[in-house]
C-alpha positions in Angstrom: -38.3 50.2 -4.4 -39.1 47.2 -2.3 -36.4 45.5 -0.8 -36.6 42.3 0.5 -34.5 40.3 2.5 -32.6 37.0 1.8 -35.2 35.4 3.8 -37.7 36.7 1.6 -36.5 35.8 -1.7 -36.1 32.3 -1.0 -40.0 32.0 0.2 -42.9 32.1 -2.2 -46.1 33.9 -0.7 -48.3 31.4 -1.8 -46.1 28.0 -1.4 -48.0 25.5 0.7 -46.7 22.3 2.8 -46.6 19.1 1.1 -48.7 16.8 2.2 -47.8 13.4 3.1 -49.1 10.2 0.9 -50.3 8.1 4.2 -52.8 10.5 5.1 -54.1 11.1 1.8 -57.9 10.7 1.4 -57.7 8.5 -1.4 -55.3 6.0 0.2 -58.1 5.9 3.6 -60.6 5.1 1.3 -58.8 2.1 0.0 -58.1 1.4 3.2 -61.6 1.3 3.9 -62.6 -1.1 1.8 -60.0 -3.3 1.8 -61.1 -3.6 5.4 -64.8 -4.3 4.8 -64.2 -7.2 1.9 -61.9 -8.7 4.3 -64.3 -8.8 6.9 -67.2 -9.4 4.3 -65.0 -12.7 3.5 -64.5 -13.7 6.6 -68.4 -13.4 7.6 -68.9 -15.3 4.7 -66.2 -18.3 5.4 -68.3 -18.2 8.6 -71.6 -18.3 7.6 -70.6 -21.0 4.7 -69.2 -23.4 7.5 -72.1 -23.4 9.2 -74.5 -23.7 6.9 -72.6 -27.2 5.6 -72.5 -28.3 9.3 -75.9 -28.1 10.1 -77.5 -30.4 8.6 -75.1 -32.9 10.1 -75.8 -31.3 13.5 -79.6 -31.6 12.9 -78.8 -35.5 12.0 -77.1 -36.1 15.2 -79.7 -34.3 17.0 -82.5 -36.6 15.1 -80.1 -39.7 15.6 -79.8 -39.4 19.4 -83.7 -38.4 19.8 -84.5 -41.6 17.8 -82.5 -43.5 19.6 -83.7 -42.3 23.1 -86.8 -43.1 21.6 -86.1 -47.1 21.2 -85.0 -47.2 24.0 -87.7 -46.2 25.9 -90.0 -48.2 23.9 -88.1 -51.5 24.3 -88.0 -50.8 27.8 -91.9 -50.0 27.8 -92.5 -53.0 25.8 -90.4 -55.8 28.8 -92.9 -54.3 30.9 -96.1 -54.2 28.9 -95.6 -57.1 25.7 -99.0 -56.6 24.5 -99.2 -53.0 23.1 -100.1 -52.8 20.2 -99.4 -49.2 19.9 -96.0 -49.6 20.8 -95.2 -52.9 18.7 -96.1 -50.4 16.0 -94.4 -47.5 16.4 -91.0 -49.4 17.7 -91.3 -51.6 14.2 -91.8 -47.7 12.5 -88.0 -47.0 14.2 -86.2 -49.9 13.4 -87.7 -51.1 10.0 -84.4 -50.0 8.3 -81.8 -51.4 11.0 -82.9 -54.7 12.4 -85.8 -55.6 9.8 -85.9 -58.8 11.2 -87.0 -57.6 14.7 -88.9 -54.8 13.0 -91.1 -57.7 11.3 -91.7 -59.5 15.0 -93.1 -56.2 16.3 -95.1 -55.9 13.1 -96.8 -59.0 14.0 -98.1 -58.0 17.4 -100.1 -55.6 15.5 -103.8 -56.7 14.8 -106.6 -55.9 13.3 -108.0 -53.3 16.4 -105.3 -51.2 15.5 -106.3 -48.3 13.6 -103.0 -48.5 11.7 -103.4 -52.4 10.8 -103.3 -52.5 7.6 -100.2 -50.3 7.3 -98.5 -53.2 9.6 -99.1 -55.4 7.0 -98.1 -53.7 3.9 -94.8 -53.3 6.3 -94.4 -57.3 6.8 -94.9 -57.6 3.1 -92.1 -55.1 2.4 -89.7 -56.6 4.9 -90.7 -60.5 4.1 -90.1 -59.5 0.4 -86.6 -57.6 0.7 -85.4 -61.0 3.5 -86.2 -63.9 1.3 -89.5 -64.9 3.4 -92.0 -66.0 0.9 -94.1 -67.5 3.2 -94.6 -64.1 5.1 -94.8 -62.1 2.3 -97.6 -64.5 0.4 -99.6 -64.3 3.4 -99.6 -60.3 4.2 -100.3 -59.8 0.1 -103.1 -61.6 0.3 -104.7 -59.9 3.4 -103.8 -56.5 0.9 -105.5 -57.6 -1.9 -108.0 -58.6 0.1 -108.7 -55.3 1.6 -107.8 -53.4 -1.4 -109.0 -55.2 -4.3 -108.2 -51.6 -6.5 -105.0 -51.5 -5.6 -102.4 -52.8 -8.5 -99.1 -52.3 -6.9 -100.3 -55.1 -4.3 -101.6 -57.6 -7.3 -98.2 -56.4 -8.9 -96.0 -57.9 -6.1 -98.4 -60.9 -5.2 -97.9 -61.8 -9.1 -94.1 -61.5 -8.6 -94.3 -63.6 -5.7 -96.2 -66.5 -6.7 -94.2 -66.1 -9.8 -91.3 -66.6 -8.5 -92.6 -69.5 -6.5 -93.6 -71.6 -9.7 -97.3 -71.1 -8.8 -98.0 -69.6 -12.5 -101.6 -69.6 -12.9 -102.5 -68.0 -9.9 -99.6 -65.7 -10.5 -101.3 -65.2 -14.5 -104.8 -63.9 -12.8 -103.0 -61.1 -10.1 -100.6 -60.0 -13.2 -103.7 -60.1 -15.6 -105.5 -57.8 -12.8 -103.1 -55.7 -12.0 -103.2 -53.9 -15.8 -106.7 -53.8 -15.9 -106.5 -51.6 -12.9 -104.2 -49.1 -14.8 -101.0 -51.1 -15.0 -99.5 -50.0 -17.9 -95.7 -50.3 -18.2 -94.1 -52.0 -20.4 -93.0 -54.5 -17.3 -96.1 -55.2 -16.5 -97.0 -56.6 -20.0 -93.5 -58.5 -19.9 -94.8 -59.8 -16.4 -97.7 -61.5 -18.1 -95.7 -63.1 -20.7 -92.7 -64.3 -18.8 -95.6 -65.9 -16.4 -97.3 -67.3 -19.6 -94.2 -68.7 -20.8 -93.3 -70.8 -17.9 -97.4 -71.7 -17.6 -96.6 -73.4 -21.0 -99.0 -71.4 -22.8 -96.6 -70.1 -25.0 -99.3 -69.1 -28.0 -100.6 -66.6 -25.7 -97.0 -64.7 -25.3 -97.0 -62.2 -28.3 -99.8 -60.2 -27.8 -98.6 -58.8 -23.7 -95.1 -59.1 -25.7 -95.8 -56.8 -28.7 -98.0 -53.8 -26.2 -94.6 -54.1 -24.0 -92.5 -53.2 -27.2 -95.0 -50.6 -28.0 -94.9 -48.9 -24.8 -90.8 -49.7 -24.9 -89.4 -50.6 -28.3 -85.8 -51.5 -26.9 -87.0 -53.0 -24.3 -84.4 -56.4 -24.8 -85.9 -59.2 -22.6 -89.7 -58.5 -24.9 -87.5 -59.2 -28.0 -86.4 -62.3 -26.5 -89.4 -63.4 -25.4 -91.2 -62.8 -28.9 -88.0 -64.7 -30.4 -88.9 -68.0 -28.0 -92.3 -67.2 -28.8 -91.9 -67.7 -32.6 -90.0 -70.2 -32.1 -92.3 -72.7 -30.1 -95.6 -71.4 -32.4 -93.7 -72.1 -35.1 -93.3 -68.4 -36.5 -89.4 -69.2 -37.5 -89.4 -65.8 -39.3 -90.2 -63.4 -36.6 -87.8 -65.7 -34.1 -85.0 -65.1 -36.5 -86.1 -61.7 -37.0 -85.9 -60.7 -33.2 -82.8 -63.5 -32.1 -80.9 -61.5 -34.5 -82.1 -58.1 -33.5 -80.9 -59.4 -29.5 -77.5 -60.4 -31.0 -76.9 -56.9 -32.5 -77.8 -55.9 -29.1 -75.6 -58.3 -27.2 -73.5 -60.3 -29.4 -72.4 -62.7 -26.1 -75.9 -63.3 -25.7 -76.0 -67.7 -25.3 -79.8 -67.6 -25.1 -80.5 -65.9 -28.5 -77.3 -67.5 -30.5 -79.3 -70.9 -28.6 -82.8 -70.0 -30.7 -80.8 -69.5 -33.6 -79.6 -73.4 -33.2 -83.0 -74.6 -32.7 -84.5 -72.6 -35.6 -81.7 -74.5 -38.3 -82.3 -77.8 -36.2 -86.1 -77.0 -36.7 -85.4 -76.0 -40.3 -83.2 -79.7 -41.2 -80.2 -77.4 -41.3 -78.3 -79.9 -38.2 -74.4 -78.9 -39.3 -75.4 -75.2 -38.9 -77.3 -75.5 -35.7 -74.5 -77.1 -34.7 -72.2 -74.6 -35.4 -74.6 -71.7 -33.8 -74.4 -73.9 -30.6 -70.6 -74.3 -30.5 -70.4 -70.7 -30.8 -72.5 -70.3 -27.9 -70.3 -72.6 -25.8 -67.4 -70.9 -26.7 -68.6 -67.7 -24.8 -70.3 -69.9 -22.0 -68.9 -73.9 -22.0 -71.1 -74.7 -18.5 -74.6 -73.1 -20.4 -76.4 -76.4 -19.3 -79.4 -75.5 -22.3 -76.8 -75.0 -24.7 -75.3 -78.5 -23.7 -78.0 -80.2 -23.5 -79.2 -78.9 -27.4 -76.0 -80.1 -28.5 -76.2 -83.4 -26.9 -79.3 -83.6 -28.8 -78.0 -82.7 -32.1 -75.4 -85.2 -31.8 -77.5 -88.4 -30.6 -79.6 -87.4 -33.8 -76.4 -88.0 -35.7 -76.0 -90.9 -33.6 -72.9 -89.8 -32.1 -73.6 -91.0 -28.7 -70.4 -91.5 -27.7 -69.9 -87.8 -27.6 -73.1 -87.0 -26.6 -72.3 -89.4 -23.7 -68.7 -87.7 -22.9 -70.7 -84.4 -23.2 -72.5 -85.5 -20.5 -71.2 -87.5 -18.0 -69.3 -85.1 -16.1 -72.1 -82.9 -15.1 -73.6 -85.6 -13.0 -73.1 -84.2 -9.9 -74.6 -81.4 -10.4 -77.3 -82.2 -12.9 -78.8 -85.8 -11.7 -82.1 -83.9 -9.7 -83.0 -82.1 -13.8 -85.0 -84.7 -15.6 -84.4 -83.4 -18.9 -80.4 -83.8 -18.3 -80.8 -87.7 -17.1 -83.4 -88.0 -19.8 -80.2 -87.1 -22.5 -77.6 -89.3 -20.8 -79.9 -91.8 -20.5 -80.4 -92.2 -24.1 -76.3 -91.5 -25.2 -75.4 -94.0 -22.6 -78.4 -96.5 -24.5 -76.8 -95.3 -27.7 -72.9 -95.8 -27.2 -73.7 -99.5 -25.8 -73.8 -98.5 -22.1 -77.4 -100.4 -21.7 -77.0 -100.9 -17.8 -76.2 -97.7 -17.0 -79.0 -96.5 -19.5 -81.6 -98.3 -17.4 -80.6 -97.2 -14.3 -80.9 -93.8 -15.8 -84.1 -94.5 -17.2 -85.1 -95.9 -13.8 -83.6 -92.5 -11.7 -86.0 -90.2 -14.5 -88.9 -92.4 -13.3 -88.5 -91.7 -9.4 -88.1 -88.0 -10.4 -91.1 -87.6 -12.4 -92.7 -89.6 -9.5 -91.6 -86.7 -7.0 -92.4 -83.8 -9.0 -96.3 -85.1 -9.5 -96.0 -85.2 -5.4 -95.2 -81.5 -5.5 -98.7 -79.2 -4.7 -100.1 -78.0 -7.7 -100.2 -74.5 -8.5 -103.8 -74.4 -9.3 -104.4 -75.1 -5.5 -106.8 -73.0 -4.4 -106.0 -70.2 -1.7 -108.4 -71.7 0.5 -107.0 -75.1 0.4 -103.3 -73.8 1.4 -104.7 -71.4 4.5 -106.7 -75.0 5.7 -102.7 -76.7 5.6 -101.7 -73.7 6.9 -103.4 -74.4 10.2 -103.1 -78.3 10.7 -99.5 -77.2 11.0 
């Protein structure tokens, strides 16, 4: 028999030492990667912070090259006034900053520059956007000129002239510019607002009916084609479309004003009259909307109202010959003869001064020869 000691009996052969958890192989591996996404975030974090601040780095960078850049040409440009090169490419830098200076370097550039014509289009663009009609007229014209096939430039020479009352001469650059592919529903809204001031109101539906084909909401065509109706005498499609532009916009004064003339056209005085105070509710200084109820009350002979209507936009009214016309004739008509005549007299002088006024049918020749007496 074996014997074994005390020693012996208290130690297992095969027991082995426990290891500890800290040192496991599992617990290094979590280690491990707890390590790499924390440095995987941070390279990130990094990275993302300079991506978003580069491209305002690269816009400081441009910035202060650009400016170094004027700089150096407005210095070039006290010593040497007459390059055109540099005129060109200083206007190029400073268009969107000082447009006003960009236009005066513009205008050193002529027609020996190989990049003219792109000088021009520029003083267009900058006469256009500061209010200087006179400019903008004159570099249009050089452009259609030069590029007869070119509708965006008969486009903004119709807007122009347009907007300077000159409607037949805006009609034919409007008219031209959608025979050369034009063909938004703007530009056929163009040629009837133009048409409409040009009093050749019986012209306005057809450019007004291809716009709501192209646009079928489009609200100012509805509008148009309701005025249209109304002045050829079409009082069911001007009812039809001042109604549709009141469904649209229910504050609308203009189309709630067609609705009074149609029931004054139609005999039907009390309701236009009603329509028209509506109107004034929602706007009481719409001077048309005054003026039509002035109207409708000297036709019921009221002109004692139509006179206190009146009278208190004077000031601000006494230049528009269709206003002094109306007080003329409430002032006659509520016993104020005097003052009627010397209304009747002040229409007189301004119908005198607006037959002074340069037609619009002037011809482009014509202006250029004033042009240069000046």
């Amino acid at each position: 028999m074996n014997h074994r000691t005390e020693s012996e009996k208290l130690t297992p052969p095969f027991t082995q030492q426990a290891r500890s958890p800290f040192f496991s192989s599992g617990f290094l591996i979590l280690v491990g990667g707890c390590l790499a996404l924390f440095l995987y975030l941070v390279f990130q974090s990094e990275s993302g912070n300079s991506d978003s601040s580069q491209p305002a780095a690269v816009e400081q960078v441009t910035e202060n090259s650009q400016k170094a850049k004027r700089k150096e040409l407005i210095a070039y440009l006290q010593q040497h006034p007459d390059d055109e090169f540099a005129h060109f490419q200083l206007g190029e830098l400073i268009q969107d900053r000082a447009p006003y200076q960009a236009l005066e370097n513009f205008s050193h550039v002529t027609s020996r520059h190989p990049r003219y014509y792109e000088a021009v289009e520029a003083i267009a663009e900058i006469a256009l956007e500061q209010g200087l009609p006179e400019r903008a007229s004159a570099a249009l014209f050089i452009l259609v000129r030069e590029y007869p096939e070119e509708g965006r430039f008969q486009k903004s020479l119709a807007q122009l002239l347009f907007a300077q009352g000159k409607y037949n001469r805006a009609l034919r650059y409007a008219r031209r510019n959608i025979e050369l592919g034009g063909d938004q529903a703007e530009d056929y809204l163009l040629v009837a607002e133009i048409l409409k001031q040009a009093g050749r109101t019986i012209e306005m539906t057809g450019p007004l009916k291809q716009a709501l084909y192209l646009e079928p909401d489009l609200y100012a065509a509805h509008l148009n084609l309701a005025y249209a109706g109304l002045y050829t005498g079409d009082l069911e499609t001007a009812t039809r479309e001042a109604r549709w532009c009141l469904a649209e916009k229910p504050e609308s004064t203009t189309a709630l004003r067609y609705l009074a003339l149609i029931n004054r056209n139609q005999g039907n005085i009390e309701k236009s009259l009603a329509v028209i105070n509506q109107a004034l509710q929602i706007d009481s200084e719409d001077i048309e909307c005054l003026l039509l109820k002035a109207d409708l009350l000297i036709y019921q002979r009221k002109g004692a109202e139509a006179y206190a209507l009146l009278k208190p936009l004077y000031e601000a009214q006494q230049t528009d010959r269709r206003y002094v016309s109306a007080l003329a004739r409430a002032a006659g008509l509520s016993g104020k003869r005097e003052e009627a005549l010397e209304l009747q007299q002040l229409n007189q002088r301004l119908i005198k001064n607006e037959d002074l006024r340069p037609s619009s049918l002037q011809s482009e020749s014509v202006q250029k020869t004033q042009a240069g007496r000046k």
